[in-house]
C-alpha positions as MATLAB code, in Angstrom:
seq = 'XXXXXXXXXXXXXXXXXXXXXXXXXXXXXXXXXXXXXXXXXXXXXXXXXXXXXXXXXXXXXXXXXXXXXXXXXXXXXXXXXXXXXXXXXXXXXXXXXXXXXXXXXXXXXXXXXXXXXXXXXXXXXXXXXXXXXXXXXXXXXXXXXXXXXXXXXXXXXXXXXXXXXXXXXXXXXXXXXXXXXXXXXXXXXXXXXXXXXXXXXXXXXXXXXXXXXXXXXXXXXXXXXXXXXXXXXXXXXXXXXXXXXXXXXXXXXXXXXX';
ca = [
       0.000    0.000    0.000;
       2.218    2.592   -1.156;
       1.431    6.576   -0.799;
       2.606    9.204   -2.701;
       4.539   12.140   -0.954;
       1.854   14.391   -2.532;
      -0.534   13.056   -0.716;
      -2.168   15.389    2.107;
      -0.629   15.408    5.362;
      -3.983   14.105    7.077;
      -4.181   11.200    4.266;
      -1.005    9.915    5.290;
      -1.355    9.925    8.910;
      -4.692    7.646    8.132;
      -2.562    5.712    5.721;
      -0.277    5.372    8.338;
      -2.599    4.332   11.017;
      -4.192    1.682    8.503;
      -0.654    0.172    7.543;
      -0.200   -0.090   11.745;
      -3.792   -2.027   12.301;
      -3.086   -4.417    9.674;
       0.069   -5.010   11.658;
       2.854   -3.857    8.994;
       5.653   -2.928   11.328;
       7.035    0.774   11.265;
       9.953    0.212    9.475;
       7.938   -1.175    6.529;
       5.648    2.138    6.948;
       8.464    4.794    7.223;
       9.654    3.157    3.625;
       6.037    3.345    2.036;
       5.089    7.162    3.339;
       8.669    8.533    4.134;
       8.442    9.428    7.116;
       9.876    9.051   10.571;
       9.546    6.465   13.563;
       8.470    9.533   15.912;
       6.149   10.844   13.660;
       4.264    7.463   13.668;
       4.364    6.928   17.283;
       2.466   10.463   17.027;
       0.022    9.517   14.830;
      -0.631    6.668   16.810;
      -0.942    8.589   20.179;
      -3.202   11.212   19.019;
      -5.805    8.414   17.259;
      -5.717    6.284   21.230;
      -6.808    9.924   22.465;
      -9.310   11.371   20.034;
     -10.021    8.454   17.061;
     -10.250    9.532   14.127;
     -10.765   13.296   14.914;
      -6.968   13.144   15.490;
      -6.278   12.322   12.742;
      -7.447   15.606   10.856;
      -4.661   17.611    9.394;
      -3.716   20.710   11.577;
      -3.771   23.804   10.487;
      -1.111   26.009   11.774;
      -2.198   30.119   11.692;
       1.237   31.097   12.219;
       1.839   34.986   13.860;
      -0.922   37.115   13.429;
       0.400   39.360   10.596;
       0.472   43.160   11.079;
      -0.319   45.618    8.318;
       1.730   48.721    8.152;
      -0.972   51.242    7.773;
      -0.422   54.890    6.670;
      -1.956   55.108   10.693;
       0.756   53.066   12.700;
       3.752   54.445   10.088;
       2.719   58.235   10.882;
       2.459   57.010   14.740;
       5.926   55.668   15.058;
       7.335   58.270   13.148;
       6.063   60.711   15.216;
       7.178   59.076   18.363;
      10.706   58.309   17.169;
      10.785   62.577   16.539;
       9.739   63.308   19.699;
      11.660   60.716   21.590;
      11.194   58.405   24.230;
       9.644   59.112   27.579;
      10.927   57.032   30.171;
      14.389   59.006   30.421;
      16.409   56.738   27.920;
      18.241   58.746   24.903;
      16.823   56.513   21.955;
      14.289   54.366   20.518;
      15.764   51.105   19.359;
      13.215   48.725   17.327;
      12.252   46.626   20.305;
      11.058   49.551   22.396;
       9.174   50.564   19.337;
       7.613   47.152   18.713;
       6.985   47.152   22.554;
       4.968   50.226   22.713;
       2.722   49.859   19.338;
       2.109   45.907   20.130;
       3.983   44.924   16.558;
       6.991   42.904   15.775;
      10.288   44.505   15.700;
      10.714   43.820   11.623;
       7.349   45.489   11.158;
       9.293   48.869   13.222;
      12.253   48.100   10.980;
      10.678   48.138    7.826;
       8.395   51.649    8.665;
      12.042   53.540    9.774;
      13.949   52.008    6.955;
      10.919   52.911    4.250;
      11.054   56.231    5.750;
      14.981   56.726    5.977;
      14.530   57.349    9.619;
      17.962   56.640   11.818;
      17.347   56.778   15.539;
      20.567   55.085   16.502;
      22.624   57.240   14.581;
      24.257   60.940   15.539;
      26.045   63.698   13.523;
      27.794   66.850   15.006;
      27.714   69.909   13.134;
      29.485   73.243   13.839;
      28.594   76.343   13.142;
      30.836   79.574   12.920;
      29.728   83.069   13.903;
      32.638   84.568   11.795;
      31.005   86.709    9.179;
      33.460   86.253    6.455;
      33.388   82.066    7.568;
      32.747   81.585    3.726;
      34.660   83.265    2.224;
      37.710   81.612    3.802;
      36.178   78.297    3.738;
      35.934   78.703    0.266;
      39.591   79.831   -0.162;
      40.533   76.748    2.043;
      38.632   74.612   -0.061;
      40.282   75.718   -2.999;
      43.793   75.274   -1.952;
      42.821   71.468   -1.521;
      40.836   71.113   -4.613;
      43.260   72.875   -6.774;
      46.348   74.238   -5.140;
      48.687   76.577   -6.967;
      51.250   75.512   -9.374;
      54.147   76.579   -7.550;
      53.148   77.017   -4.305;
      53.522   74.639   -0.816;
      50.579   74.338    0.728;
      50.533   72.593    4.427;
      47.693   71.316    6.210;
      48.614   71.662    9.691;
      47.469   70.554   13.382;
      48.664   69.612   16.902;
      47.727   66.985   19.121;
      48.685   68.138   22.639;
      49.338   66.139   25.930;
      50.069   62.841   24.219;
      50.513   60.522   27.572;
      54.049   58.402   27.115;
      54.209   55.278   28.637;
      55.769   52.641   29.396;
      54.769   48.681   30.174;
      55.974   47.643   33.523;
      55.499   44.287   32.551;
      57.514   42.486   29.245;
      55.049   42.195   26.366;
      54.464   38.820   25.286;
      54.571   38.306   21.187;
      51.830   36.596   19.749;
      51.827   32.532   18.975;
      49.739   29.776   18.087;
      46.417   29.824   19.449;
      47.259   32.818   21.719;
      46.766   36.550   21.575;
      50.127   39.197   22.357;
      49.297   40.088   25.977;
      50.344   43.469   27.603;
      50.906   43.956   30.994;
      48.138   45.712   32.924;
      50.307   48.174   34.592;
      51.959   50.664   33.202;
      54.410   53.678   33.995;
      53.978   57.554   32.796;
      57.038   59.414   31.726;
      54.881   62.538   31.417;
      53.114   64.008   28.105;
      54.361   65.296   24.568;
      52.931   67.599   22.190;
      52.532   66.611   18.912;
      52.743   69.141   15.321;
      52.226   67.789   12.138;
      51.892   69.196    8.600;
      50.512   67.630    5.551;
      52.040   68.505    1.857;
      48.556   69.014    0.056;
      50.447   68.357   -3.145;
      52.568   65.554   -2.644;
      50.846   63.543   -0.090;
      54.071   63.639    2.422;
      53.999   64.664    6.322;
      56.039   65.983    8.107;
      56.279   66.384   12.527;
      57.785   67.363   15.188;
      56.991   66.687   19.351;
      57.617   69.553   21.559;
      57.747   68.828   25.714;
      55.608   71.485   26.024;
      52.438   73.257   23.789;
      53.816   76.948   23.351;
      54.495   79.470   20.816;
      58.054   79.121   20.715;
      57.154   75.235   19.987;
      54.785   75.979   17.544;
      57.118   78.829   15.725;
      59.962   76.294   15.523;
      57.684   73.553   13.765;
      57.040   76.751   11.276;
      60.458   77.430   10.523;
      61.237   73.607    9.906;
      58.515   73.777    6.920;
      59.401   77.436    5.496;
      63.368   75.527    5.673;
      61.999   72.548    3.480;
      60.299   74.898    0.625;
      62.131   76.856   -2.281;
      63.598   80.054   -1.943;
      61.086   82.902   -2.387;
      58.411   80.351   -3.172;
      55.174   80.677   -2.073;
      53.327   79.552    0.999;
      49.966   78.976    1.965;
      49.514   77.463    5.759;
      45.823   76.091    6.733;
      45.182   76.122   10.207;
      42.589   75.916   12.694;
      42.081   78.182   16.022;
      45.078   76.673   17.487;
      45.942   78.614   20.602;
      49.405   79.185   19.774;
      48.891   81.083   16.616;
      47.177   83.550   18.476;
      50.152   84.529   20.320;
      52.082   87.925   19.366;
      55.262   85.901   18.237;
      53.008   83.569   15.933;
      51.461   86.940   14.240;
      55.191   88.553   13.655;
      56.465   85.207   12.314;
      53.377   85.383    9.782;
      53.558   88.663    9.227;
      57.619   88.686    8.900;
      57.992   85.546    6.842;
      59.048   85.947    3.344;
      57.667   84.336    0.793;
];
């Protein structure tokens, strides 16, 4: 009594019980119906309890499905602008899904549909120089298109770079084990950092200072007006460092030839 595998799931489990009360052993039936010992021994449970009404094919509804109405999308929208309530700084899906009773796909789909990014964060700064475009547009065009002759340097500091020192030996790296520093550690005080960036050819150069003054700051200057041509010309970009504000930084500017 063979059955095809296209055969309902309730016509098999009768098959099945059928094959079993004309005493075909289960081996014999998991050949003819391809199926499995456990699924038989089910079968055969559920028809002891309820007879034949057991043997009716379930129908599994599966997760009640949630439509994303116009509704619910302008609803979580407009919570995720105003922001959660209960003192934390974002919504994450789950919360979402939480507080409208819908799955956390259904929340991901609506902010995704809608470009909405509650987890992410940009900065933005804004100047209250009122010539701040100007320059930012003559800044912009040393970068994009520097002069033919000219040096133009990008430069910046990093100030109160900690050096230390491991207390403990580092151990290298080997098979099946990480390199492993030693937890403590000693300080040998801080260094200041310059560094200046060739727009043209790509190359940087640096120097570290003990301490973050003008003097510092002037020497790093005359290091990169020693590396340039005679008379050439010079174009510096800097930010509101606090040693170019100094009266020595101005002269230097002011006094450099170029």
């Amino acid at each position: 009594m063979a059955q095809s595998r296209s055969l309902p799931a309730g016509d098999v489990m009768r098959a099945g019980m059928m094959l079993l009360s004309e005493g075909v052993p289960y081996r014999k039936i998991q050949e003819m119906l391809d199926t499995t010992a456990p699924t038989i021994s089910r079968w055969k449970e559920r028809f002891r309890a309820h007879g034949i009404a057991g043997l009716i094919e379930e129908r599994h509804p599966g997760q009640k499905p949630s439509v994303r109405t116009p509704k619910l999308q302008a609803r979580i929208l407009a919570a995720v602008k105003n922001g959660p309530n209960d003192g934390s700084t974002h919504w994450s899906c789950r919360k979402l899904a939480s507080r409208f009773g819908v799955s956390k796909d259904t929340v991901q789909r609506i902010l995704t549909q809608a470009d909405v990014r509650p987890h992410r964060l940009e900065r933005y700064l804004a100047s209250d120089d009122p010539d701040f475009e100007n320059k930012a547009a003559d800044v912009i065009g040393l970068y994009l298109a520097p002069p033919q002759h000219a040096a133009v340097f990008c430069v910046d500091e990093k100030t109160a770079i900690q050096a230390l020192d491991r207390l403990d030996p580092v151990l290298p790296l080997s098979l099946g084990r990480l390199e492993r520093h030693g937890f403590e550690y000693r300080r040998n005080g801080t260094l200041s950092l310059y560094a200046a960036l060739d727009v043209k050819t790509g190359k940087v150069q640096g120097k570290t200072a003990e301490r973050h003054t003008s003097a510092a700051f002037i020497d790093f200057l005359e290091q990169l007006v020693s590396s340039c041509k005679t008379r050439q010309e010079i174009h510096i970009i800097l930010d509101d460092l606090s040693a170019t504000k100094r009266p020595k930084s101005q002269r230097f500017s002011s006094e450099t030839p170029t």
